[in-house]
C-alpha positions as CSV (number, residue, x, y, z in Angstrom):
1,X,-10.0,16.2,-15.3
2,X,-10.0,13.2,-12.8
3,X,-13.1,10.5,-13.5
4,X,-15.5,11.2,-10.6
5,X,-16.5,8.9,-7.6
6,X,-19.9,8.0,-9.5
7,X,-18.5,6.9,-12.6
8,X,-15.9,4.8,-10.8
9,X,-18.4,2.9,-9.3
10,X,-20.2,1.9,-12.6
11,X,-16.8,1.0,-13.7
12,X,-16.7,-1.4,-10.6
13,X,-19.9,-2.5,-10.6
14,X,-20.1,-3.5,-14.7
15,X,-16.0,-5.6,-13.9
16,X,-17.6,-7.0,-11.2
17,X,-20.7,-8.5,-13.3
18,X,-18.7,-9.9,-16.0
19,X,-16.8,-11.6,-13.9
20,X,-19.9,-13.2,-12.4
21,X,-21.4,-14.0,-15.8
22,X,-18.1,-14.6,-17.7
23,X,-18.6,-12.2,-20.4
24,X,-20.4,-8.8,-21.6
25,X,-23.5,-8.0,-19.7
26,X,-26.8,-5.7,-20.2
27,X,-26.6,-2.1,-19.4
28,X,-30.1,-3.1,-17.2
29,X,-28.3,-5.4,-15.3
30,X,-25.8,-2.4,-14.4
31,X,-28.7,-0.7,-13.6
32,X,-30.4,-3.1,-11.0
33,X,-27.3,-3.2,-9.4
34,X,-26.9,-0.2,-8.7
35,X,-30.8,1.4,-8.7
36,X,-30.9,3.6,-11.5
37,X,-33.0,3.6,-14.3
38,X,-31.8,1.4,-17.4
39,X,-31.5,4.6,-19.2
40,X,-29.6,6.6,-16.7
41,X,-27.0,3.2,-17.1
42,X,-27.0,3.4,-20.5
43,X,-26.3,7.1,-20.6
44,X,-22.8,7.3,-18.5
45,X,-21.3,3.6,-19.6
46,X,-21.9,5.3,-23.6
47,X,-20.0,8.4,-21.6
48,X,-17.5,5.9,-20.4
49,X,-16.9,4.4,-23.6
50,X,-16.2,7.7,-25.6
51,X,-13.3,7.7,-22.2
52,X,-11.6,4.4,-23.2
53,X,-12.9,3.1,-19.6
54,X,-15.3,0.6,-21.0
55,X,-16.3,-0.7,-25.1
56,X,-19.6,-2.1,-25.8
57,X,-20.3,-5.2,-27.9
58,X,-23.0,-6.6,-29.7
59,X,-24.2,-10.6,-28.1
60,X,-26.5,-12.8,-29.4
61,X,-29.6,-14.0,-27.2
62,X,-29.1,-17.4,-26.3
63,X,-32.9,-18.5,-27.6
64,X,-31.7,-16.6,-31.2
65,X,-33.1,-13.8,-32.5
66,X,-31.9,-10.3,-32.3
67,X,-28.8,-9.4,-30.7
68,X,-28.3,-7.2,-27.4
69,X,-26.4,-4.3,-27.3
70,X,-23.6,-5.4,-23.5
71,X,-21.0,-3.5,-21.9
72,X,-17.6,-4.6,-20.5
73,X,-14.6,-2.9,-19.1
74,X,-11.5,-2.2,-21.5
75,X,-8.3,-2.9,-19.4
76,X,-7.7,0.9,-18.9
77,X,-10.7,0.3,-16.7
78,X,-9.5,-2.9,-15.2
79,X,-6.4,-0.8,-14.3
80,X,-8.1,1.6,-12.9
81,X,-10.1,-0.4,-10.5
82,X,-6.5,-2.0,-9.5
83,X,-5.5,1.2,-8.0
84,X,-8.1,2.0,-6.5
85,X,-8.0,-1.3,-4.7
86,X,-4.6,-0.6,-4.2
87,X,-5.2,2.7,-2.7
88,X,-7.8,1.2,-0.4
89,X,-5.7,-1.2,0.7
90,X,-3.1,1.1,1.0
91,X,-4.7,2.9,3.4
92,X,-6.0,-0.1,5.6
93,X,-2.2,-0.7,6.2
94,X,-1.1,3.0,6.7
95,X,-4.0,3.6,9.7
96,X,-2.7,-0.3,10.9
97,X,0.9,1.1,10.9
98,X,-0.6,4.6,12.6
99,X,-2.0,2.4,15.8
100,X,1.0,0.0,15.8
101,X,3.3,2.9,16.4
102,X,1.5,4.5,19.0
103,X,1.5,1.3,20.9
104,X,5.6,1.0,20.5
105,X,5.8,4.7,21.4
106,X,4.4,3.6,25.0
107,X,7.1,1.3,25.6
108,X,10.8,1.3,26.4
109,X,13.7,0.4,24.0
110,X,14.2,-3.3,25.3
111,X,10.6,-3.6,25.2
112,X,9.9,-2.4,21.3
113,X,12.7,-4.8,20.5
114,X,11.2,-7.8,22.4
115,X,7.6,-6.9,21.6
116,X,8.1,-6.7,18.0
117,X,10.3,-10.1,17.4
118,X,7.9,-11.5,18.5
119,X,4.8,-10.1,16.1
120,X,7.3,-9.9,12.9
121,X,7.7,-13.7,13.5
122,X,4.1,-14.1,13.4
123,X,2.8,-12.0,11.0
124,X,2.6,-13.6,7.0
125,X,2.6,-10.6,5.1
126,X,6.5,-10.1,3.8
127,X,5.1,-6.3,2.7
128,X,3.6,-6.2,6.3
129,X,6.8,-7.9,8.5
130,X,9.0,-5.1,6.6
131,X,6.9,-2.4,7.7
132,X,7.1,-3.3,11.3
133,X,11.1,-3.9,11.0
134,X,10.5,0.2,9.5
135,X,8.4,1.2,12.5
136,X,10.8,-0.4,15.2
137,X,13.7,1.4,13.7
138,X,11.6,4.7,13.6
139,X,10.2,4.6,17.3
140,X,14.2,3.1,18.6
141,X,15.5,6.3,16.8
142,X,13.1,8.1,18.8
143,X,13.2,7.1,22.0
144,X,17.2,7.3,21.7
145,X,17.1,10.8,20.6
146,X,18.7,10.4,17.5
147,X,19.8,13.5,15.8
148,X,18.0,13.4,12.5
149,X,19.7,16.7,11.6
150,X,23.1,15.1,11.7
151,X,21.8,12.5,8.8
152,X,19.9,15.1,7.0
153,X,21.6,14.9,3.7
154,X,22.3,11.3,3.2
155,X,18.3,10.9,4.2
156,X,17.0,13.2,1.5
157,X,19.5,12.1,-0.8
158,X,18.4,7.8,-0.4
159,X,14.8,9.2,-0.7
160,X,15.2,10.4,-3.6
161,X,16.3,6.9,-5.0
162,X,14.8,5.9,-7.9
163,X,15.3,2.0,-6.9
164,X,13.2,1.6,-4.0
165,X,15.4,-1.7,-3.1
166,X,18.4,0.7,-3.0
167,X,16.5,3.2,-1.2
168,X,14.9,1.0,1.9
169,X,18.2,-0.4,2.1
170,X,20.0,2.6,2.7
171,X,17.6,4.8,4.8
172,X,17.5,1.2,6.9
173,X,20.7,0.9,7.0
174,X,21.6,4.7,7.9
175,X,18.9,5.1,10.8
176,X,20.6,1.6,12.2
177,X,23.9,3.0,12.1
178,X,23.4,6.1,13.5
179,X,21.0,4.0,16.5
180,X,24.1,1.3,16.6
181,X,26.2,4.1,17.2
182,X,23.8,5.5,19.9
183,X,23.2,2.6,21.9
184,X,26.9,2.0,21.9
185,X,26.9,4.4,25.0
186,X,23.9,2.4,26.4
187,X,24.7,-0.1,29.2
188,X,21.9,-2.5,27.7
189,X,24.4,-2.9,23.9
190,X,24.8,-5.7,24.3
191,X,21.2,-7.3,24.6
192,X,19.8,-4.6,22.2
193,X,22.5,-4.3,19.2
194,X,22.6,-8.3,18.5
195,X,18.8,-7.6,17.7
196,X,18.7,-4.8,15.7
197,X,21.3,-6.5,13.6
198,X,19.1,-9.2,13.3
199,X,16.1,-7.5,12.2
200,X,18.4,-5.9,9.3
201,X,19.2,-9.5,8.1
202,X,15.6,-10.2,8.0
203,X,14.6,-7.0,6.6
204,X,16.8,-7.9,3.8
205,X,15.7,-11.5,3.2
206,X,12.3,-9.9,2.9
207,X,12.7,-7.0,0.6
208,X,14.1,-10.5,-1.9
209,X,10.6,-11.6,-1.2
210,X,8.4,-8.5,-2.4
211,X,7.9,-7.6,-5.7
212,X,8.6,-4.6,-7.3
213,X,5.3,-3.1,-7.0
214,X,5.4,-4.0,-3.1
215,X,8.8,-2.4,-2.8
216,X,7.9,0.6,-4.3
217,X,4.6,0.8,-1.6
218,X,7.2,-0.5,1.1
219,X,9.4,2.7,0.0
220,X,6.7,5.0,0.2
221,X,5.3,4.0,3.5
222,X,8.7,3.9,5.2
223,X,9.5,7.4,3.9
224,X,6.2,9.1,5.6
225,X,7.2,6.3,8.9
226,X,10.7,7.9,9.2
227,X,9.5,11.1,8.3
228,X,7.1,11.3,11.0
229,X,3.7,11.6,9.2
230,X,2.3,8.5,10.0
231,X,3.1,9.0,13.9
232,X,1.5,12.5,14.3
233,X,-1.2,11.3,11.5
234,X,-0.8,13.5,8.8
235,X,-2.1,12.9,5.4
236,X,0.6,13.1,1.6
């Protein structure tokens, strides 16, 4: 059974205040924060203990005396509060990528590739400059009419890849050969395929830049980008 939005939130709110205080705090101070009763606190961080997501310690009061029963997250709950930034994030970039590509879809082929030099060169992000690169290459294959049926195979087959580096490397590398190939017919090949082949080199100085956990986001956005999800806005 998956832990529930509400408990999450305790989780978040009880890392957040030992980070302010630099150690194990109160179960009431939970509860102020988050306007419940000190009991009703009390209650699910025990819960969350008996999980693993958090472990209680005994402190003693500065002024001496008796000591105070505090709460602080374990790092099973520090991990989960990772991912769920992660997934937040994750999502910020995905609706970004969902509006950048409906902007590129508006334009013509000459125009994606001047348009986007210029933003990958300005943007900081490597995770973020290789996602562009992605969504150029999908909206070029589109506008070119590539046929994705002829690449089928090879495609399912490099997104499968349990390397992501080997993986973004090949599906980049496939959908630029077959939009080389394309644009060989194309009376503009010689202003276009210079670029493309420079945004592979830079696609592959970046991916030696990210690390692996960026790669393997980089992998999994690129796969819904060439798959078409993120244009037509579906959801995994």
């Amino acid at each position: 059974m998956g832990i529930t939005e509400r408990r999450r939130e305790f989780i978040k709110v009880l890392y957040e205040l030992c980070g302010k205080y630099g150690k194990p705090v109160h179960y009431s101070l939970v509860a102020q924060k988050l306007g419940v009763s000190k009991w009703t606190a009390y209650d699910l961080l025990t819960a969350l203990k008996e999980e693993g997501y958090v472990e209680c310690v005994y402190t003693l009061n500065e002024k001496g005396g008796r000591s105070t029963l505090a709460f602080r997250t374990t790092p099973k709950g520090e991990k989960l509060i990772c991912e769920d930034e992660k997934r937040e994030n994750l999502s910020k970039v995905i609706e970004e990528m969902r509006e950048h590509l409906k902007i590129l879809n508006g334009l013509s082929v000459n125009e994606v590739l001047q348009s986007s030099m210029k933003e990958i060169s300005s943007i900081r992000s490597p995770l973020l400059k290789a996602l562009n690169i992605s969504a150029v290459l999908f909206i070029l294959s589109q506008k070119l009419a590539v046929n994705w049926d002829s690449i089928s195979s090879a495609y399912q087959t490099l997104s499968r890849s349990i390397d992501p580096q080997s993986g973004l490397l090949g599906l980049t590398a496939l959908l630029i050969g077959v939009i080389v190939a394309k644009i060989g017919l194309n009376k503009y090949n010689n202003l276009i395929s210079p670029k493309i082949n420079s945004l592979l080199d830079r696609y592959k100085e970046l991916l030696n830049e990210l690390s692996s956990r960026d790669k393997e986001i980089l992998f999994d956005i690129t796969k819904d980008i060439f798959g078409g999800k993120i244009l037509i806005g579906e959801e995994e």
